[in-house]
N, C-alpha and C positions, 0 to 999 in steps of 0.2 A: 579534538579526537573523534566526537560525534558524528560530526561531519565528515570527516574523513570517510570514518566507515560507514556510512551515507552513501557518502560518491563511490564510495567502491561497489557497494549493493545494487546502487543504479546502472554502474558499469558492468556489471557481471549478467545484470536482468537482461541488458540491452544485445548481449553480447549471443543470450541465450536465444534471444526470440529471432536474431537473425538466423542461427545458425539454425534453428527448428522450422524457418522461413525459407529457407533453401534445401533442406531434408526434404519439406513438403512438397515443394516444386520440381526436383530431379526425383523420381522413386525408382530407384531401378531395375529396367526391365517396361513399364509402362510406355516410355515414348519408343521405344521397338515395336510393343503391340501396337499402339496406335498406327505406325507408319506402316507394318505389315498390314493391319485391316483395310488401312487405305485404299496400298496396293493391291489389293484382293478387290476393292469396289471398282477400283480402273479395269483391273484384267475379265472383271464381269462382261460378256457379250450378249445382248440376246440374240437368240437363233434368228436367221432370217424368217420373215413370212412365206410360203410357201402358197402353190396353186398346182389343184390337181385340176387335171381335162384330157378330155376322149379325143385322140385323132383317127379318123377314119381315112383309111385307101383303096381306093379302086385298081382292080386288075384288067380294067377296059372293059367290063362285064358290071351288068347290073348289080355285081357279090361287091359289097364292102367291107373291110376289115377294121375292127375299132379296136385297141388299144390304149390303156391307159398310162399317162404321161406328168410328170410334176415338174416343176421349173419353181426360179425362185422369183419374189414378185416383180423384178422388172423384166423378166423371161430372158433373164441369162441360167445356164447347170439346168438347162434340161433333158431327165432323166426318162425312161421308159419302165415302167412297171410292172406292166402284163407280158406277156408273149405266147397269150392262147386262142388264136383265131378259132372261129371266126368273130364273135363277138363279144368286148369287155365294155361295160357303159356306166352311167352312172358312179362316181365315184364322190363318196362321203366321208371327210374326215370326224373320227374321233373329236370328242370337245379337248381332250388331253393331247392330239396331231398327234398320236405314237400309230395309231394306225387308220385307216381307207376299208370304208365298205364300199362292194360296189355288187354289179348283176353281171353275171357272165354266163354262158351258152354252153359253155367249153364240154360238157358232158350231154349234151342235146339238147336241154330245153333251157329256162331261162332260169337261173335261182339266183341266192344273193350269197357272196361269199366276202370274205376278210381276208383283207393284211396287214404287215407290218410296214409303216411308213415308206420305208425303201423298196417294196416291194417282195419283200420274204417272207418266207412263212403262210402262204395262202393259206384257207382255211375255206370249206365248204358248211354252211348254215343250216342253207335249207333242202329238203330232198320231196319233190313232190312233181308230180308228170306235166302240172299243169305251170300255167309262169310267175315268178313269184318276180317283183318291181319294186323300184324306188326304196332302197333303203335311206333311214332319217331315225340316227342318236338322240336320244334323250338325252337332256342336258349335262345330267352326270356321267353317262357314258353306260351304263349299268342295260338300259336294252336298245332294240333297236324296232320302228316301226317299218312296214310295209305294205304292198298293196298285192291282193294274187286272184288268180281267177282261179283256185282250187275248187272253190263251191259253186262253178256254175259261170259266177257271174265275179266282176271284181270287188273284193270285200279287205277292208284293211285289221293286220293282227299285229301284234306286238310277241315279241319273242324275247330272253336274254341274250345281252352278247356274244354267248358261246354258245347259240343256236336252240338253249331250251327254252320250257316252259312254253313253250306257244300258245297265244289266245286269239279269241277271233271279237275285235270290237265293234263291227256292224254288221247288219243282218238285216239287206235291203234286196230288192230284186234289182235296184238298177246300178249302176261301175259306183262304187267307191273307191278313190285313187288319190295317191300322194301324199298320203300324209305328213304333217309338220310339224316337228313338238314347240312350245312353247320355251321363252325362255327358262321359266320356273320350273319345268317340266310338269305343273299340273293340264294340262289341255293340248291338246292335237286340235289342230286344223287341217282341214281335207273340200278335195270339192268331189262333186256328188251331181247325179241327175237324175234323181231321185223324185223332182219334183217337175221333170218333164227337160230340163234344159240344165247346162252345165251352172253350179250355185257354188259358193264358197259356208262352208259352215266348219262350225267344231262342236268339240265333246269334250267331255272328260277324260282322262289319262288313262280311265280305266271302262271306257266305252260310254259310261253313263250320260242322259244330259245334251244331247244333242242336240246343235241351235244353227237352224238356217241364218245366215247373215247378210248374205244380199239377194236380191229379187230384179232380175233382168231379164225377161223374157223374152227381149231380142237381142240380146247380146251372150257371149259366152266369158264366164269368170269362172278363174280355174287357177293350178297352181298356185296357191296360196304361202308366203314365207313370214316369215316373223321378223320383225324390228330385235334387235341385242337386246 
């Protein structure tokens, strides 16, 4: 009789642990979400890479017309962005691609203005009679540098994105131009000829700190860009 119900207790354990063995494995509702996540990691695209650039046109006259252009990177979907002659140049994307600064003429002299990736929404920066060049994002997006001959001579300042705060980081008699932020955003690089002939140097983010980096007195080094 012992045995009996022995075997039966074993039969009834065994009976349990399948069926809480197959509970555990079907839970319902789970293998839905899993295959809906799935599907959701397939229908992931990334955006193509894009590439902005300036085409200029001649009208058989010495006047050229620059406009700014994006196409995608094997240069097929190229689109036009500008349509303000006579000159749009320089164009800088955002570290976030939502939007292109660049330098345009459009109101007579040179400043630097914003858009939104597609082309909309321009926006005007900076407003001063003399020409302001070369805009270049900090790595978080948050300002942006440039180079202007407002004081005379060309001197580079950093401003916010939406054109405030302007500061002026050197304070040289001879072109400071181009500046380049660093990946970290702590240091700009610029070159300078300040010391007689075109040099590569940098500073601090906040002008301080200023360190000539190469010495070529017969050669010109200039345009300065950073590694990622």
């Amino acid at each position: 009789m012992k045995k009996k119900i022995l075997q039966l207790g074993l039969s009834f354990l065994l009976v349990s642990a399948l069926v809480l063995t197959s509970c555990a494995e079907v839970v319902p509702g789970e293998q839905e979400e899993e295959e809906e996540e799935e599907e959701e990691e397939e229908e992931e695209v990334t955006p193509p890479t894009r590439i902005a650039f300036v085409s200029a046109q001649s009208d058989n006259t010495d006047v050229f017309t620059c406009e700014i252009y994006v196409m995608d990177a094997d240069g097929s979907n190229q689109q036009r962005l500008t349509d303000n002659p006579p000159q749009n140049w320089g164009p800088s994307w955002s570290p976030d691609g939502s939007r292109i600064a660049f330098v345009s003429n459009r109101d007579g002299n040179d400043e630097i203005y914003v858009m939104d990736a597609d082309g909309s929404n321009p926006q005007r920066l900076t407003s001063n009679p003399s020409r302001d060049w070369r805009a270049s994002w900090s790595p978080d997006g948050s300002r942006i540098a440039f180079h202007s001959k407002r004081d005379e001579n060309y001197e580079i300042y950093v401003m916010d994105a939406d054109g405030s705060n302007l500061q002026r980081l050197t304070d040289n008699p001879a072109a400071d131009e181009f500046p380049s932020w660093s990946p970290d955003g702590f240091r700009i690089a610029f070159h300078s000829d300040r010391d007689g002939n075109l040099e590569i140097y940098v500073m601090d983010a906040d002008g301080s700190n200023q360190q000539r980096l190469t010495d070529n007195p017969a050669d010109i080094d200039m345009l300065p860009c950073w590694s990622p």
